[in-house]
N, C-alpha and C positions, 0 to 999 in steps of 0.2 A: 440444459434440459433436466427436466425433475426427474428421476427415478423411481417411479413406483412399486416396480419387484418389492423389495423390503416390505410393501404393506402385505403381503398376499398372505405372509403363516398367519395375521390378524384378520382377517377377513371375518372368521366364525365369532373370534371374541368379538369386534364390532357391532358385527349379525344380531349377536347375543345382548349387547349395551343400546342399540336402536330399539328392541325389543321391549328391553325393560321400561326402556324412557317414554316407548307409544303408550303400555299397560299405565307410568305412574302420572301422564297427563291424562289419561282419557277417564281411569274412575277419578283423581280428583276434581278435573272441573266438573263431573257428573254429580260431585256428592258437594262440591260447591255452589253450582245453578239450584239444582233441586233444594237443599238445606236453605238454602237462600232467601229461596222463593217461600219454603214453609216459613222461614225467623220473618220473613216479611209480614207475611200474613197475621200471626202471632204479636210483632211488634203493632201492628196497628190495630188487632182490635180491641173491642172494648173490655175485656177482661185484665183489671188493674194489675192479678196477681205474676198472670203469665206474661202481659209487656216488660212489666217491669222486669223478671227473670229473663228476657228477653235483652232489654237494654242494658242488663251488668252483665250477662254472656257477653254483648257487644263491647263495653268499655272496656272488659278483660282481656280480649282476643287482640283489639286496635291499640292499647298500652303496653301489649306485649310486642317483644319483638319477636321474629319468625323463628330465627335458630335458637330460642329458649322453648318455646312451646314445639319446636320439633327434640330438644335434649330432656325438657319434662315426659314427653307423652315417651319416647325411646326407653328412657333412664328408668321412669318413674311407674311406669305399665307393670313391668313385674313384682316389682316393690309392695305397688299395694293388690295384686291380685296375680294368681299365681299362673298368669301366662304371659310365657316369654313372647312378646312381639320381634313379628323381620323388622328389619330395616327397611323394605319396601312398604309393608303397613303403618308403619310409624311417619313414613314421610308421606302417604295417600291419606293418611290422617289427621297429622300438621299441615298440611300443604291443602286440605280439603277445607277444616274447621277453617283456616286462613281465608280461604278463595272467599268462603261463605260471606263473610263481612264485606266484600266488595258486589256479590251478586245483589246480599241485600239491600245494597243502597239504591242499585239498579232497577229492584224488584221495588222496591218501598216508594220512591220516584215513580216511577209507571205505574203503582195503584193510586198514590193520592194525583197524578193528572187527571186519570180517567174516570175517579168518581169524585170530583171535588168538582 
């Protein structure tokens, strides 16, 4: 029979780590859909200057991998500007910029069906 007593002194630390994990999916995929959905809109239309700024965002983001662009934006935030980033904003912002590249393909796919 398992014994559970022993979890009970963690119970609040827990409390406290579900907490964090609801706050760091819910604004990243918020600032992933949404971003998404604007890089979509942007990558398609006719403006040469802004696609294009648009599709080397994209090849930078998808050539990177996740845990360099979560150790750049951590590491590298203070370095070139003089605020210290949490660790919680640093991962809702690698983890966001990340998500983005996959909503846009979703988003970029469902506009050229619908007016193509």
């Amino acid at each position: 029979m398992l014994d559970f007593s022993v979890l009970e002194p963690y119970i609040p630390l827990l409390a406290t780590a579900v907490w964090i994990t609801l706050k760091f999916t819910f604004f990243s995929t918020i600032m992933g859909f949404f971003g998404g959905f604007i890089l979509a809109l942007i990558t398609l239309s006719k403006n040469r200057v802004l696609s294009f700024l648009a599709k080397v965002y994209i090849s930078v983001f998808r050539g990177t991998p996740l845990l360099v662009q979560l150790m750049l934006i951590y590491f590298a935030t203070p370095q070139l500007t003089s605020y210290t980033i949490s660790a919680l904003e640093a991962g809702v912002l690698s983890f966001g910029l990340n998500s983005l590249i996959l909503a846009l393909k979703d988003s970029a796919i469902a506009f050229e069906e619908r007016w193509l």
